[in-house]
C-alpha positions in Angstrom: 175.7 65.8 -2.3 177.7 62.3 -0.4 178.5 60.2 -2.7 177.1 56.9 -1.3 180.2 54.2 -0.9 177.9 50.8 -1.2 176.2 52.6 -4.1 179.4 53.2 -5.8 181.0 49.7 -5.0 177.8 48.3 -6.5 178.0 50.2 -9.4 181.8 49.5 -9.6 181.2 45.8 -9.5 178.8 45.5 -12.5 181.0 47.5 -14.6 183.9 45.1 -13.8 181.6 42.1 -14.5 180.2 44.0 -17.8 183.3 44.1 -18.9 184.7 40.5 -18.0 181.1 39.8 -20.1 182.4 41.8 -23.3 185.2 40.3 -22.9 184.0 36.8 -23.1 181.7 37.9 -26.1 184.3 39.2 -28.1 186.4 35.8 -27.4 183.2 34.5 -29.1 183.1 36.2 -31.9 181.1 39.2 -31.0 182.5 42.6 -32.8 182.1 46.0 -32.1 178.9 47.5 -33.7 177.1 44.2 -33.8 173.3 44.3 -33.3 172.2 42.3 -30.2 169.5 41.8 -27.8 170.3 42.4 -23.9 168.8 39.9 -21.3 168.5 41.7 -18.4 167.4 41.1 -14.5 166.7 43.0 -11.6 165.9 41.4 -7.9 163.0 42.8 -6.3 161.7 43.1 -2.5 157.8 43.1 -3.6 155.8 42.2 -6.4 154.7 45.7 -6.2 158.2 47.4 -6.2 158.9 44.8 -9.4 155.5 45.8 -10.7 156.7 49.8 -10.3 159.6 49.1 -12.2 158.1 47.1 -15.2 155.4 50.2 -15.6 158.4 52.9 -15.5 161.0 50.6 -18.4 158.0 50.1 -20.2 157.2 54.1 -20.2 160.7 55.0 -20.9 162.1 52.2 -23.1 161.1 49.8 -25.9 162.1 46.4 -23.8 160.5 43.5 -23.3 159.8 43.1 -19.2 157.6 41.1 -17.2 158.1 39.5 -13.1 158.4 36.5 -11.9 158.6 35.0 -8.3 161.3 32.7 -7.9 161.6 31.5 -4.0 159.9 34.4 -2.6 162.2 36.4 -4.6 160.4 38.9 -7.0 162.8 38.8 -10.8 161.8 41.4 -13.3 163.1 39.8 -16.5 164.0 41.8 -19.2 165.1 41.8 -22.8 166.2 44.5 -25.3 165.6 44.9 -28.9 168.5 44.6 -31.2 171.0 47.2 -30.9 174.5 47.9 -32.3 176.9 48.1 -29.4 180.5 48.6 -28.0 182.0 48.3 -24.0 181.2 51.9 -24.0 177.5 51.8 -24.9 176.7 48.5 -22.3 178.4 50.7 -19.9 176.3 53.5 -19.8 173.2 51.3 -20.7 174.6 49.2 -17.1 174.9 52.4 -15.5 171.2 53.8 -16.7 169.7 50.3 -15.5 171.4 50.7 -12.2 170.4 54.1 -11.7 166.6 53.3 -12.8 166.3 50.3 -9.9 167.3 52.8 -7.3 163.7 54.9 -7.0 161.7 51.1 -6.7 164.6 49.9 -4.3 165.0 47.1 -7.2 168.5 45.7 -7.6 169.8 45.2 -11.1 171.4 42.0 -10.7 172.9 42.0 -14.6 172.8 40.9 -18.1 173.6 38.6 -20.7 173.1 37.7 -24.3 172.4 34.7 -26.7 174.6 34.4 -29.3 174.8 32.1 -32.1 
């Protein structure tokens, strides 16, 4: 199987802005381990490609999801439940999210969290 360049140069960008992220956090206060809650986003071309997506995370995970339009731009919001977590767990959780946009030609356009 290729490997597809734009693919990987996508998926190398969001790791390199997960990690300027858990960077930030952990300037913050954030530690290793500590339970927190993911907002997440992905950019959709169709309500029904959004729509697609919502049904599958909401099949496979326990997250909170719903779409929006926003300037004839489909969002599917997203949130996670409290988890404990490291770099190396939002990584593979950034990768996973990647991964299940591809199929609804949904673009996960990253994450953030609320801390106190």
């Amino acid at each position: 199987m290729r490997e597809d360049p734009e693919l990987t140069n996508y998926l190398t960008e969001q790791i390199r802005r997960t990690r300027m992220t858990w960077a930030r956090l952990r300037e913050h206060g954030v530690n290793e381990g500590q339970e927190l809650r993911l907002d997440f986003f992905y950019a959709a071309p169709t309500n029904r490609r959004a729509s697609e997506l919502k049904l599958y995370l909401d099949e496979a995970t326990d997250y909170e999801t719903r779409v929006t339009a926003d300037n004839d731009q489909w969002i599917l919001r997203g949130r996670t439940h409290p988890a404990g977590l490291s770099l190396t767990i939002v990584e593979q959780w950034v990768e996973w999210m990647v991964a299940a946009g591809l199929p609804f030609e949904c673009v996960f356009d990253g994450w953030g969290v609320e801390i106190s």
